[in-house]
C-alpha positions in Angstrom: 0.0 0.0 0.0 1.2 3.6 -1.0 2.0 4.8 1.8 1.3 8.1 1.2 -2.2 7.4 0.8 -4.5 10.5 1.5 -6.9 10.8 4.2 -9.9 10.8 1.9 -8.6 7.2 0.2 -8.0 5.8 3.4 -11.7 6.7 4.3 -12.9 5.4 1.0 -11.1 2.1 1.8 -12.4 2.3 5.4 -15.8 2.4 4.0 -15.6 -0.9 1.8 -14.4 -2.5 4.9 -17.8 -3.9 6.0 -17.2 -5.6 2.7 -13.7 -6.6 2.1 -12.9 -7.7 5.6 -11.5 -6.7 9.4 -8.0 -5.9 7.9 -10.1 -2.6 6.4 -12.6 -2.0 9.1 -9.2 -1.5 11.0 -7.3 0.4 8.7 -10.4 2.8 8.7 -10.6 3.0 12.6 -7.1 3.9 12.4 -7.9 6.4 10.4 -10.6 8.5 12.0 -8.1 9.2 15.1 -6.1 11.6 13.0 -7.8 14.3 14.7 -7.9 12.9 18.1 -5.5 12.6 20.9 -3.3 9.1 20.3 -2.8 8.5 23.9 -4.8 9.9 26.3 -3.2 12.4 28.5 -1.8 11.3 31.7 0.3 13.9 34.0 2.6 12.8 37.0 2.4 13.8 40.7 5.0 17.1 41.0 6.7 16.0 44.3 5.5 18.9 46.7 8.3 18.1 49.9 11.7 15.9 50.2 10.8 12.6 52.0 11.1 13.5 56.1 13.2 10.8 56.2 15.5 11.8 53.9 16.7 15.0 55.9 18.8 12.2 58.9 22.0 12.6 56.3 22.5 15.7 58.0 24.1 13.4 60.3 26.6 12.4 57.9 26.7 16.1 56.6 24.3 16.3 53.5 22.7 19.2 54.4 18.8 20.0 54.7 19.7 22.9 52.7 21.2 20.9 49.5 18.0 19.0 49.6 15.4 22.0 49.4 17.4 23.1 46.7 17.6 19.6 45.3 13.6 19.9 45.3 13.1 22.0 43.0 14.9 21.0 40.3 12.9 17.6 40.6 9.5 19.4 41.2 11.4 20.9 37.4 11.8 17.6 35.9 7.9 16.9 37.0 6.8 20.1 35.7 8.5 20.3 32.0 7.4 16.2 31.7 3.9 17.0 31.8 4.3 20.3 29.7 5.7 17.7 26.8 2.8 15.3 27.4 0.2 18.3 27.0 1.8 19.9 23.9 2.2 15.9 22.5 -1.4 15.6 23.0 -2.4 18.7 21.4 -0.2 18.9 18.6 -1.1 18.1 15.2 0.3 14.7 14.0 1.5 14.9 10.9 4.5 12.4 9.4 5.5 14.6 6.4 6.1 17.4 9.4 8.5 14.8 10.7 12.0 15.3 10.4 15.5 14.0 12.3 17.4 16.9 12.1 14.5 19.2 13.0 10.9 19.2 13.7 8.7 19.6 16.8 8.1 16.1 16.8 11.7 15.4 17.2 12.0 18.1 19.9 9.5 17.1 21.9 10.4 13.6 22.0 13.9 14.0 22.5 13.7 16.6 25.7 11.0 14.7 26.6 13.5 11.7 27.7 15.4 14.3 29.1 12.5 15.3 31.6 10.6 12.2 32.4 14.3 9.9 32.9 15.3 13.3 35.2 11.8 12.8 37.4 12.4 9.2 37.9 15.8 9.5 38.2 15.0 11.5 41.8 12.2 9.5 42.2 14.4 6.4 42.7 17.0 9.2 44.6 14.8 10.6 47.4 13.1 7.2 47.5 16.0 4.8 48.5 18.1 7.8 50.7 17.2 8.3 54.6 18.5 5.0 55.6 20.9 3.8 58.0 23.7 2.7 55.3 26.2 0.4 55.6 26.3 -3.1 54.5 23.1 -4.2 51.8 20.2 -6.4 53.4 17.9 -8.9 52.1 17.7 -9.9 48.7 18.9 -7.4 47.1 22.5 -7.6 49.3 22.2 -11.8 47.7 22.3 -10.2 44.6 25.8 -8.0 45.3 27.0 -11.0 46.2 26.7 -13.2 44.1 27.5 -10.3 40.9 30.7 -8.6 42.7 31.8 -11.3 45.1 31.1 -9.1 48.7 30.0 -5.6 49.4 32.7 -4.1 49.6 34.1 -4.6 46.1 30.8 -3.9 45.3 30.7 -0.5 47.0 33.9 0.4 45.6 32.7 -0.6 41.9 29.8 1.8 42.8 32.2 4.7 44.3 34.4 4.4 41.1 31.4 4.4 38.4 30.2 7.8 40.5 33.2 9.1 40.2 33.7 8.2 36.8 30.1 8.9 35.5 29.2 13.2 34.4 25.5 13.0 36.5 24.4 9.2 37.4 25.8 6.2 38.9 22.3 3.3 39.2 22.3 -0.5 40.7 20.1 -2.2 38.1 18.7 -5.6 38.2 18.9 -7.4 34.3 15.6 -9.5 34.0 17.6 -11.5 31.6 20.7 -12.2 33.3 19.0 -12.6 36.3 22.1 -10.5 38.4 22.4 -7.0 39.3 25.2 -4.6 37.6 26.1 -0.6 38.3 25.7 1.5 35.2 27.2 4.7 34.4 25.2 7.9 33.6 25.9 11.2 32.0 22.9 13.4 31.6 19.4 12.1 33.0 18.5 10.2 29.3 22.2 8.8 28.7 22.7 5.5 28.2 19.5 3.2 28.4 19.5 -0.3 28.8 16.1 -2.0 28.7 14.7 -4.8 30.3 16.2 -3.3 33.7 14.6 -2.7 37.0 16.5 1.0 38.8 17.0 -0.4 42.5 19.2 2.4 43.2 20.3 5.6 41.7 22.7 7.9 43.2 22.9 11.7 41.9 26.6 12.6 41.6 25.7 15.9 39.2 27.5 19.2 41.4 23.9 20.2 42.5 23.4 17.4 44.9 26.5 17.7 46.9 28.4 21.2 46.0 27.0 23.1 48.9 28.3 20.6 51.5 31.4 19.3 49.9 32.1 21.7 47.5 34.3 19.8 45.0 34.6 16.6 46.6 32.4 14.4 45.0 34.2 11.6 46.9 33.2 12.3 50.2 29.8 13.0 49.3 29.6 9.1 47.7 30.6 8.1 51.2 28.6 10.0 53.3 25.8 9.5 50.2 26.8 5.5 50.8 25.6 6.0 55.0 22.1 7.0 54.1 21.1 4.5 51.4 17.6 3.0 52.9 18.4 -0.6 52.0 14.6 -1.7 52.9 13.7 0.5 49.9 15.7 -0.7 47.5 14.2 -3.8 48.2 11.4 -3.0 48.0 12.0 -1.7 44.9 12.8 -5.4 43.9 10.2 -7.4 45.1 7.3 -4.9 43.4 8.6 -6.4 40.3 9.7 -10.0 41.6 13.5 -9.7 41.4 14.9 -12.9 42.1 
């Protein structure tokens, strides 16, 4: 089929559906949405406070100050995510409008990983932080184990990727290899891997520690590595059956 087909032939065709089979009646179904939205719109919560919990790493010197600032650039994330999803559901879809070096689709889409991997990105942050630290627990400390051979080379795997990576460091669990591994990230879309489930994420971009330890990302990875909340992050894995 031609594909580009006009509106008004696709309509024709739609209409001799009833006639020439379900392949057609579907074709013209797919046909009348062209002025309607293709997903329906769907916005996500803007986070309104940091976790309580999460302020007990001023004990380890990450300071409530660095988190209310850390707030809003998540409440930012939240914000410009469902600015994309409005504009994507009110702007007209057209493929010849298309284009990969420029066009609004392209735009949209593109920031659009930018602002939604940025919200959960801190989602997973804020969520697994105000913890007591130390050594992982439960499953999820099975699974370091039996990937990195102990904690502690774990830990210092995880310290070294933080130190290495330009905005991220995450603990992922690979559904297909069954075993946990600690990615590297740049900016908040770099470097997807799919068929992954984000246990833990750990913000090493200036923002999240520069307050308290200036340049030394370093000792904010240590004193970062004394609040992890271990009974999140396995939480984490059992809402999607890690095992």
């Amino acid at each position: 089929m031609d594909l580009d087909m006009t509106r008004r032939e696709l309509l024709r065709l739609g209409a001799a559906g009833a006639v020439l089979g379900p392949s057609f009646s579907l074709l013209s179904s797919a046909s009348t949405l062209s002025e309607e939205t293709a997903m329906e719109l769907k916005l996500v919560t803007v986070p309104q406070a940091i976790p309580e919990k999460v302020y007990t790493s001023e004990r380890v010197g990450i300071s409530r100050k660095t988190h209310d600032e850390h707030l809003k650039l998540w409440q930012g994330y939240a914000n410009k995510t469902n600015e994309i999803r409005k504009a994507l559901a009110e702007m007209e879809v057209d493929p010849a409008k298309a284009n990969q070096i420029y066009s609004m689709m392209r735009a949209l889409k593109v920031d659009y990983t930018f602002a939604y991997e940025g919200y959960i990105n801190h989602n997973v942050y804020f969520e697994t932080m105000g913890g007591e630290g130390g050594p992982a627990t439960g499953k999820v400390a099975e699974l370091i184990n039996e990937a990195y051979g102990s904690f502690e080379k774990w830990a210092a795997e995880f310290k070294a990727t933080g130190i290495a990576g330009r905005g991220w460091v995450y603990l992922a669990y690979d559904h297909a290899e069954k075993r946990v591994f600690n990615y590297i990230g740049d900016a908040q879309n770099s470097f997807p891997i799919w068929n992954h489930t984000l246990l833990l994420a750990m913000d090493v971009y200036e923002h999240a520690y520069y307050l308290d330890f200036q340049t030394a990302r370093a000792k904010y990875i240590d004193a970062y590595m004394q609040c992890i909340d271990w009974d999140a992050v396995n939480a984490r894995g059992a809402a999607v059956s890690v095992s």
